[in-house]
N, C-alpha and C positions, 0 to 999 in steps of 0.2 A: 551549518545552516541547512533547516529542513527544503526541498524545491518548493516551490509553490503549484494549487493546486490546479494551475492548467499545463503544466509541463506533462506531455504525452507517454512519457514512463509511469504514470501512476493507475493512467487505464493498464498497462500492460501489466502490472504489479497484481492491482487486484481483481483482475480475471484469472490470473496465473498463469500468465505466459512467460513471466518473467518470475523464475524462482529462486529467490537468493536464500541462502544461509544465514541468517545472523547469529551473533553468537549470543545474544538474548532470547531465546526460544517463544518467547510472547510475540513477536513482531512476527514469527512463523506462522504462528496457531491466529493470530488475529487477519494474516494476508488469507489464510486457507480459509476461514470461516467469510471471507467476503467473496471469494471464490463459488463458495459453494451457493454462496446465495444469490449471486447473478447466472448461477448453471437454473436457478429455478426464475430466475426473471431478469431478460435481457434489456429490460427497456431502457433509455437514457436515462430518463428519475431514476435508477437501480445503481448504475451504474454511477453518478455525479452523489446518491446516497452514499456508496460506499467510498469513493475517493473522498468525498469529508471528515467518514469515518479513520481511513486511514491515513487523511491527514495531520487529524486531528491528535490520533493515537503517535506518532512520529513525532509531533511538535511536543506534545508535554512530556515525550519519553527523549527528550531531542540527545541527551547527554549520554545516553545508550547507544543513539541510532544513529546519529548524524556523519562517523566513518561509513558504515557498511550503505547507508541510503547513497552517498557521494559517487561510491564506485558504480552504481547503479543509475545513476543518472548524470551522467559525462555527455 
């Protein structure tokens, strides 16, 4: 099960302070490319834009993601 998207490791996911490995390489290049785009705009809409995004991206890849998201949000 994906966390939902008010759980506080997701800001910390896609600013990238939190950088996991997954063994899916998409889930990498999709957290780095949300990264990069609140280094050009911090504002809360930016950042609640991309935790959608990358919830959304977790939830229909859920059967991929759903070990490696787990350990990351204990």
């Amino acid at each position: 099960m994906i966390p939902s998207k008010s759980h506080p490791s997701w800001a910390a996911l896609v600013k990238g302070e939190l950088k996991p490995q997954f063994k899916v390489f998409a889930g990498n290049m999709m957290l780095s490319q949300c990264s990069r785009k609140l280094k050009l705009d911090t504002s809360p809409e930016a950042l609640r834009a991309c935790i959608d995004e990358a919830h959304s991206f977790f939830v229909k890849y859920s059967a991929l993601y759903a070990e490696d998201l787990n350990r990351h949000f204990r």
